[in-house]
C-alpha positions in Angstrom: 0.0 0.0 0.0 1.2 3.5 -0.9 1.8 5.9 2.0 0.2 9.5 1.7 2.7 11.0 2.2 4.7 9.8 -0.5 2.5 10.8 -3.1 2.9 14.2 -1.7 6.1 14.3 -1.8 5.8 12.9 -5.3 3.3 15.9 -6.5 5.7 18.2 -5.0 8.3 17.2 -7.2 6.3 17.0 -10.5 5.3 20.8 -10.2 8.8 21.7 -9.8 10.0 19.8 -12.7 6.8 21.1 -14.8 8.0 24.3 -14.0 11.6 23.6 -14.5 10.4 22.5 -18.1 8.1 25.5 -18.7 10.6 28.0 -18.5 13.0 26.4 -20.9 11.2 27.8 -23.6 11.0 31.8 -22.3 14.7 31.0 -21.5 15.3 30.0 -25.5 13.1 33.3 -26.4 15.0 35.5 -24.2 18.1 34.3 -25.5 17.3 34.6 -29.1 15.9 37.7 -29.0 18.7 39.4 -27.1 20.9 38.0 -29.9 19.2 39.1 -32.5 18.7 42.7 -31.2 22.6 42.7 -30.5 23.7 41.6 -34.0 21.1 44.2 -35.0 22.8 46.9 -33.3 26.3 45.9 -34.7 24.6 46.3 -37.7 22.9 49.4 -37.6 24.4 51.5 -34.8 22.2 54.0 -35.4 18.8 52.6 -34.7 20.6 51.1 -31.2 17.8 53.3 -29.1 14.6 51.6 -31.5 15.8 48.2 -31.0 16.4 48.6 -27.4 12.7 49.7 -26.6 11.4 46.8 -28.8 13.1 44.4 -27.4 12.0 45.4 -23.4 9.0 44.9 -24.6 9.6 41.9 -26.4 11.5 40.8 -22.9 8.3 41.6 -21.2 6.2 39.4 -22.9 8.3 36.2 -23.2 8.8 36.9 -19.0 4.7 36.5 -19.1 5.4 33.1 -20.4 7.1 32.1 -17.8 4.9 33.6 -14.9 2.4 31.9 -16.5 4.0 28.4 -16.4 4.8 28.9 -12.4 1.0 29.9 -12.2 -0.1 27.0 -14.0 1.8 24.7 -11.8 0.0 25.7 -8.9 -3.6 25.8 -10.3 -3.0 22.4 -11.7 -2.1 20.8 -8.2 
């Protein structure tokens, strides 16, 4: 027979790995997009201040991502 508290323990451990595993995709956005808004910059020096704004909001909205996948985890359990 399976003790309770072991399958708490076990829950426990799936939400943090679900969340573990929902942030690796915002962590791919963020890093592509930074590296696409540096290589636009050394580029294009001059439009440095355009592509900065864009991509804080860009970062902004791939951060959602992950607040949503910690979220998630703890509605689901």
């Amino acid at each position: 027979m399976v003790d309770v508290t072991t399958l708490a323990e076990v829950t426990g451990n799936i939400g943090t790995v679900g969340y573990g595993l929902a942030a690796i995709g915002p962590g791919i956005g963020l890093g592509i997009l930074i590296g696409k808004t540096i290589e636009g910059m050394a580029r294009q020096p001059e439009v440095a201040g355009q592509l900065r704004a864009t991509m804080f909001i860009g970062v902004a909205f791939v951060e959602v991502l992950a607040l949503l996948g910690l979220v998630a985890g703890f509605i689901i359990q």
